[in-house]
Phi, psi and omega in degrees: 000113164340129171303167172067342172296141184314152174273114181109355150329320202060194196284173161300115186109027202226143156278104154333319198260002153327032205251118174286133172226167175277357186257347198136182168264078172263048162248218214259326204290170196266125191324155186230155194265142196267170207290157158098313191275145206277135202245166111264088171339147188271352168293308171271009172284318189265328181293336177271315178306287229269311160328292172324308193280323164303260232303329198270339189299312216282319191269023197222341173278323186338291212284327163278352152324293195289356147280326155270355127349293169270357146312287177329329189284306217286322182286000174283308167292346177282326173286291141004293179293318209269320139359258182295350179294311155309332174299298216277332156316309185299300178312289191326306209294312185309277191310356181272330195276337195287316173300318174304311192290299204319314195308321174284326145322303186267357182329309182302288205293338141295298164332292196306297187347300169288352166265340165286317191318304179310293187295309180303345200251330192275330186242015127246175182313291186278029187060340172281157137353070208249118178251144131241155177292327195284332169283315194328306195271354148299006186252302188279322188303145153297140184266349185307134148281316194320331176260001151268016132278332181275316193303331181293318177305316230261330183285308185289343179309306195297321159293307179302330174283323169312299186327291181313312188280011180260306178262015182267342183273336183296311198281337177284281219302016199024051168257341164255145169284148189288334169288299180325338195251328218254341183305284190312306208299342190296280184359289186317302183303331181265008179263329180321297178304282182312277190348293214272347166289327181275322220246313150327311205274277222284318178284320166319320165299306175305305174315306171326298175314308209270009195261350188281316189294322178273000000 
């Protein structure tokens, strides 16, 4: 050893400075971790990360499901609403129209009214109205005979169709047999046939007269 060389130095041919301290590494050897502290790895470091990313993916699809869910609920009520809302258009519009009819019914029936008052007034005596069974039907009947053959023709046509719509419902309940129904059902139709052929006949004859008067 050289005179004067520092003491603690090593031998010659040795790096001085190769000296382990308590202050750091100044040689060749590899940093050491100081005792007591938690080492973490970059594996694990990417595996908590990549968790992390899962756990925000799974609770942001969550929250959209269950955010089209309650979309879904509301335009299902909302169609719903707009339904029943049109039901109630329909009706509303159905009942304005039954009040319009009613309404015209009675217009009609206050006319009329007013046109018997008129006629009752005009074919009585003392000019008022006297209604009885015994004036009636001289107030209503036609004094025509001709035209008390077309109300006899017109009633009965009216009767024979009553007739017909009496035994097609007898034959769905099966109390007639179908030749027995189609049997009746003839009948009817050529008493039917007449009635309304006769009753053609006398107003034509009538028209003929009153188109000769004039």
């Amino acid at each position: 050893m050289p005179q004067g060389a520092p003491q603690g130095f090593g031998a010659p041919g040795q790096n001085p400075y190769n000296v382990n301290s308590s202050y750091g590494n100044f040689g060749n050897q590899p940093p050491q971790a100081p005792s007591g502290s938690s080492h973490v790895s970059p594996a694990d470091l990417d595996n908590n990360t990549f968790e992390i990313i899962n756990n925000i993916d799974k609770l942001g699809n969550d929250f959209i499901e269950g955010t089209q869910g309650t979309i879904n609920k509301l335009l299902c009520a909302k169609v719903e609403l707009k339904q029943t809302q049109g039901n109630l258009e329909d009706k509303i519009e159905s009942f304005k129209e039954r009040i319009a009819q009613a309404d015209s019914v009675i217009q009609q029936l206050e006319q009329r009214n007013g046109q018997i008052q008129t006629f009752l007034g005009q074919n009585s005596g003392s000019g008022q109205a006297q209604l009885s069974e015994a004036n009636l039907d001289q107030l209503v009947y036609p004094k025509d005979p001709y035209s008390n053959k077309i109300i006899d023709f017109t009633a009965k046509e009216n009767a024979y169709e009553d007739c017909m719509a009496a035994l097609k419902k007898a034959y769905e309940k099966d109390l007639l047999t179908l030749p027995e129904f189609l049997a009746q059902i003839r009948k009817l139709s050529v008493k039917q046939f007449k009635s309304t052929y006769k009753r053609n006949k006398v107003i034509t004859a009538l028209q003929s007269g009153a188109s000769q008067q004039r």
